[in-house]
C-alpha positions as CSV (number, residue, x, y, z in Angstrom):
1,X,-5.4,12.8,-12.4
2,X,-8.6,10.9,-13.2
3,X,-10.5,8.3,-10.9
4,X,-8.5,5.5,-12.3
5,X,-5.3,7.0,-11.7
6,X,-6.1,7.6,-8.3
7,X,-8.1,4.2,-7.6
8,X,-4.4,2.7,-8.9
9,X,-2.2,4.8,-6.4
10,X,-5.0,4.1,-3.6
11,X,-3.3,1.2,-1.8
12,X,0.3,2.3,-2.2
13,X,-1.6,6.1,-0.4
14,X,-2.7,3.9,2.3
15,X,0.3,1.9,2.8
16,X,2.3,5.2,2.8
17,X,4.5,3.7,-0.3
18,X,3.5,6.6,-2.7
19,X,6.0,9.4,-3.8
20,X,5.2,12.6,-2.8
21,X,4.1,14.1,-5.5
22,X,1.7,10.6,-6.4
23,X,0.5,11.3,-3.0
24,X,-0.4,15.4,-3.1
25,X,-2.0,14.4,-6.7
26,X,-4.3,11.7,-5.0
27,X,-5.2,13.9,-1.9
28,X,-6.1,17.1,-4.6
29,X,-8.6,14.6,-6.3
30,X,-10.1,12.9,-3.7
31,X,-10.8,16.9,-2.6
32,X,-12.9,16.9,-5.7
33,X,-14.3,13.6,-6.4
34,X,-17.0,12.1,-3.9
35,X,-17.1,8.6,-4.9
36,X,-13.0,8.2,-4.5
37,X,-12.9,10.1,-1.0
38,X,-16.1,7.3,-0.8
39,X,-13.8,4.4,-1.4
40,X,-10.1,6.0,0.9
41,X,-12.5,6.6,3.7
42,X,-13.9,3.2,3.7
43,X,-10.3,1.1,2.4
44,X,-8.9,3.1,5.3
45,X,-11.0,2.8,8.3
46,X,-10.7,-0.9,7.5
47,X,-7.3,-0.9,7.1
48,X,-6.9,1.3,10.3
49,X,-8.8,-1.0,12.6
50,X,-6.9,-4.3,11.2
51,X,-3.4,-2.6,12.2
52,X,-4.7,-1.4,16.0
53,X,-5.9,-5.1,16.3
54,X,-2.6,-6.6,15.1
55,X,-0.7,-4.4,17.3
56,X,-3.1,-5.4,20.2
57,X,-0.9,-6.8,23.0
58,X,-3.8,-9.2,24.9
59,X,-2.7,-12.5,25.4
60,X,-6.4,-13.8,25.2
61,X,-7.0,-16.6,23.2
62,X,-9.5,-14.7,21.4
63,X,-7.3,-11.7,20.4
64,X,-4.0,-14.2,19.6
65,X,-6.6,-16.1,17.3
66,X,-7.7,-13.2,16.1
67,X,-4.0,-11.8,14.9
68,X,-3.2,-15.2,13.3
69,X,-6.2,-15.2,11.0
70,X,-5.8,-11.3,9.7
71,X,-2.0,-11.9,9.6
72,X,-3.0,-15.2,7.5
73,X,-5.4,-14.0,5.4
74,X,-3.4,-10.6,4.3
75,X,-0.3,-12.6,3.4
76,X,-3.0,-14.9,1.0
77,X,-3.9,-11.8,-0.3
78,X,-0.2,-10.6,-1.3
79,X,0.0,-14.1,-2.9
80,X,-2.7,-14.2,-4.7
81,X,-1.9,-10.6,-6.3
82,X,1.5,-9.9,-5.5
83,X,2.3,-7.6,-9.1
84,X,-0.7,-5.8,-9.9
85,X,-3.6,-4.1,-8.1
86,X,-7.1,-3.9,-9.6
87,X,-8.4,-1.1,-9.8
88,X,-11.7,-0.8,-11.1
89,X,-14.4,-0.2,-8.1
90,X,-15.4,-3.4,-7.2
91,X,-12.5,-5.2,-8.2
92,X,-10.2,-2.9,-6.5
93,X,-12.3,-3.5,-2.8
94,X,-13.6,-6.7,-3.5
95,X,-10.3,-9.3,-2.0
96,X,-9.5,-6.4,0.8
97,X,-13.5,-6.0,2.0
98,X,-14.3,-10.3,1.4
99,X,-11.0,-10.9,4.1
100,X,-11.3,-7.7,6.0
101,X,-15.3,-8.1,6.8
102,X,-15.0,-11.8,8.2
103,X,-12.5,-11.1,10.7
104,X,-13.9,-7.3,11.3
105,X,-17.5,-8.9,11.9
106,X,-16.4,-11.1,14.8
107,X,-15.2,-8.3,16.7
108,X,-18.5,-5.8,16.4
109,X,-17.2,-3.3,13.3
110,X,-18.5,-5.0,10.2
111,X,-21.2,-2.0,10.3
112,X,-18.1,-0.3,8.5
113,X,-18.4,-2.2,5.2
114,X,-22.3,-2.5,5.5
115,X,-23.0,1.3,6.0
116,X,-20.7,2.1,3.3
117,X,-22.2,0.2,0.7
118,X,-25.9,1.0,1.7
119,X,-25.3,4.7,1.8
120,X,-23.9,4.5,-2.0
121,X,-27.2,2.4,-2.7
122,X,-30.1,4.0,-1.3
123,X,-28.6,7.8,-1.3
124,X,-25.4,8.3,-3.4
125,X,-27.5,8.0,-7.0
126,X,-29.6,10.8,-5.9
127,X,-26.8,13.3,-4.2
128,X,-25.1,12.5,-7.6
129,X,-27.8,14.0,-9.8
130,X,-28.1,16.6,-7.8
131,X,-24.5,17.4,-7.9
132,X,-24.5,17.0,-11.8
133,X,-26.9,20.0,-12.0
134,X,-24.7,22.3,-9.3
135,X,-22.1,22.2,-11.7
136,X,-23.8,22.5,-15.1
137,X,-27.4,24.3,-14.1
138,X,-28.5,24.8,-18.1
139,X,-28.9,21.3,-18.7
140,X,-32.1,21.3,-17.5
141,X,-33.5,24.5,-19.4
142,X,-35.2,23.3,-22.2
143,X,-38.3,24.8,-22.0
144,X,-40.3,22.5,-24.2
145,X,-39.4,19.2,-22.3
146,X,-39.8,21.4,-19.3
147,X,-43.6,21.9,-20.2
148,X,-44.3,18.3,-21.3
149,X,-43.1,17.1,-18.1
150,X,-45.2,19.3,-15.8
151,X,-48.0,18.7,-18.3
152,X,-47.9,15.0,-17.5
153,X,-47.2,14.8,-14.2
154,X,-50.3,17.6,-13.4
155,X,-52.3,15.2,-15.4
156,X,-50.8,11.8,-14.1
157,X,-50.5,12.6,-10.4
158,X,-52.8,15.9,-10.6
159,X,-49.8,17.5,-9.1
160,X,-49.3,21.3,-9.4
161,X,-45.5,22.8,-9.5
162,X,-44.7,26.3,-8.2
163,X,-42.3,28.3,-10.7
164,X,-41.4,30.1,-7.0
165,X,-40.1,28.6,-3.9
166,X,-38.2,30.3,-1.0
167,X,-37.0,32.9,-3.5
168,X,-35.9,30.0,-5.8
169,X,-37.5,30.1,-9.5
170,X,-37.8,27.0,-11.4
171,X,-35.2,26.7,-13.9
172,X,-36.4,23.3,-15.9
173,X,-36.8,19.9,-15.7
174,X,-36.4,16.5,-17.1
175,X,-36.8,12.6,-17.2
176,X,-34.3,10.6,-15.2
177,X,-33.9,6.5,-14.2
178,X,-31.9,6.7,-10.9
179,X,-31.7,3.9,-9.0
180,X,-33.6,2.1,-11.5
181,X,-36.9,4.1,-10.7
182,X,-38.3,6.8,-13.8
183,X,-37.5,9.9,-12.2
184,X,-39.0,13.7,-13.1
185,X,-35.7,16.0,-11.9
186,X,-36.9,20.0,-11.2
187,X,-33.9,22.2,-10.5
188,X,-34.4,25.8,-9.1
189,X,-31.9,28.2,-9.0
190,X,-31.2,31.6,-6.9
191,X,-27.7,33.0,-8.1
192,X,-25.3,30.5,-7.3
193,X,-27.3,28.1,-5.0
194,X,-29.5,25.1,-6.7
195,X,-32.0,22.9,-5.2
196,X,-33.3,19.4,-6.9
197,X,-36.7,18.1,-6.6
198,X,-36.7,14.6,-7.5
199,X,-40.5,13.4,-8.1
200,X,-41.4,9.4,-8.4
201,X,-44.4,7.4,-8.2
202,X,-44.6,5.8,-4.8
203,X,-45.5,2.5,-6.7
204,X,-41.6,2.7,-7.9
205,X,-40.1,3.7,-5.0
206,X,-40.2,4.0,-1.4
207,X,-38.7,5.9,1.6
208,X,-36.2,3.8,2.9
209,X,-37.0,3.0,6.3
210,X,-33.9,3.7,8.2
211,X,-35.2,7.6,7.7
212,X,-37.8,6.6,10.3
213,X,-36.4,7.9,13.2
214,X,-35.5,11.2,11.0
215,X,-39.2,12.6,11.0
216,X,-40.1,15.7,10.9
217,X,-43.9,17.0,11.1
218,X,-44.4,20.5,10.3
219,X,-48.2,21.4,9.4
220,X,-49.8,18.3,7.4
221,X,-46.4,17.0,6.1
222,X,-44.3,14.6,7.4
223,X,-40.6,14.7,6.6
224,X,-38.1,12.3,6.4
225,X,-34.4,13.8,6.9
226,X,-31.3,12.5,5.7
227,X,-28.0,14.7,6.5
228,X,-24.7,13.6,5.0
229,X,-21.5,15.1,3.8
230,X,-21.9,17.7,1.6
231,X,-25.7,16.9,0.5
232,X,-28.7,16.8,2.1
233,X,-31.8,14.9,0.9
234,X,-35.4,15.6,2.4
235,X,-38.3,12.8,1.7
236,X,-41.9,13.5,1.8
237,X,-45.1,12.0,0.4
238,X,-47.8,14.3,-1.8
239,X,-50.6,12.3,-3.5
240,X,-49.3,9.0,-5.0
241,X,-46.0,10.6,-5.2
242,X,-42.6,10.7,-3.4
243,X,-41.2,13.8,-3.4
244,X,-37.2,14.6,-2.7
245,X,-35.9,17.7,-2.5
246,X,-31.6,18.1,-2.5
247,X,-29.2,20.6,-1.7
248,X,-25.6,21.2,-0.9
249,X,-26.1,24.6,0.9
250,X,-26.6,24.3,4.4
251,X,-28.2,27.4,5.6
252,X,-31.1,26.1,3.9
253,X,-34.1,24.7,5.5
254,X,-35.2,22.3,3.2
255,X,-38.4,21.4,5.6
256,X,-39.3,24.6,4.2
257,X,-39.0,24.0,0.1
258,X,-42.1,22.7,-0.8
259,X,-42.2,22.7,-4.6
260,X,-46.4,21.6,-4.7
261,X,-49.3,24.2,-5.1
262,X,-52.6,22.7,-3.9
263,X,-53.7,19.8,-5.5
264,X,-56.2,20.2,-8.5
């Protein structure tokens, strides 16, 4: 099952109208696939807290107003698109999040929608890239581009890479735009276990400052430290340059992986 399959099946999963076997064919790729498990967790917290507040037995104004609108507003929905469910990304959570986050944001929870979508801004691009490499390491080997790049950014940034950190050895490198920024992407390797190095010019990025109260000092550096599922991402600041190291393995301390030799 690809991400459109399962983006298609996603309401009737939620609404518990799937077959069985739609349903264990959904759940095995939402095991697998981030940015789906992304959109369930978010469609369904939503979801979730519309049907405890329609079930809500106050007889406040304020709560009896409160069921009319949702009540209202999800039967528009149904007859606006009462055949066919969108599916693409957007399309697929734009009707359901538009009603949901009015009527969730007079109550307190419209931190739901906004956390969701400035998590996949600010960190998703770079926890993709870094998956990309966990599951195909050799695409960063070339040894020539590997040597240009270190080249220029010695030379650019006079910024000295380590082949060797923490018993990791530097397996290549490359150009990337992520979040619209020019990107150079290191991967090291030891056995199984990879770590990314993302390097970027602090005139084309900057730390986002929610990490603030996430610092970290350990000798002259000061760490930024941003924990989520699966991937962790570590912010720092060498010279005129951002530095960001990744990883999915948890037993290591990326406070520890600092990819730069002493400046030239």
């Amino acid at each position: 099952m690809n991400c459109q399959d399962a983006l298609d099946l996603l309401y009737d999963i939620i609404d518990r109208e799937a077959s069985e076997i739609d349903a264990k064919q959904v759940k095995e790729h939402l095991e697998n696939c981030r940015d789906c498990f992304e959109v369930y967790r978010l469609e369904q917290s939503v979801q979730d807290f519309i049907n405890e507040k329609i079930k809500d037995t106050s007889d406040t104004p304020k709560a009896e107003e409160l069921k009319t609108k949702i009540l209202t507003r999800l039967d528009e929905i149904d007859r606006e698109n009462p055949n066919k469910r969108e599916t693409s990304f957007f399309r697929l959570t734009t009707r359901t999040l538009v009603a949901a986050a009015s009527l969730v944001i007079l109550i307190g929870a419209g931190f739901l929608i906004a956390a969701f979508y400035r998590h996949s801004d600010v960190y998703v691009p770079l926890e993709r890239a870094h998956w990309e490499v966990v599951e195909n390491p050799g695409s960063h080997q070339d040894r020539q581009t590997t040597a240009a790049l270190l080249a220029a950014i010695k030379e650019n940034h006079q910024f000295n890479i380590s082949d060797n950190v923490m018993n990791f050895s530097l397996l290549g490198a490359s150009n990337d735009e992520i979040m619209g920024a020019p990107m150079s992407h290191l991967v090291y390797g030891n056995g199984e276990k990879v770590v990314s190095v993302f390097l970027v010019s602090s005139s084309e990025f900057a730390i986002d400052p929610d990490l603030e109260g996430s610092r970290v000092i350990r000798g002259e550096i000061t760490f930024f430290d941003h924990n989520c599922r699966g991937c962790r991402l570590v912010y720092h600041i060498a010279g005129s340059l951002v530095v960001i190291t990744a990883t999915t393995d948890r037993d290591l301390d990326l406070l520890e992986f600092v990819p730069e030799l002493a400046a030239i």
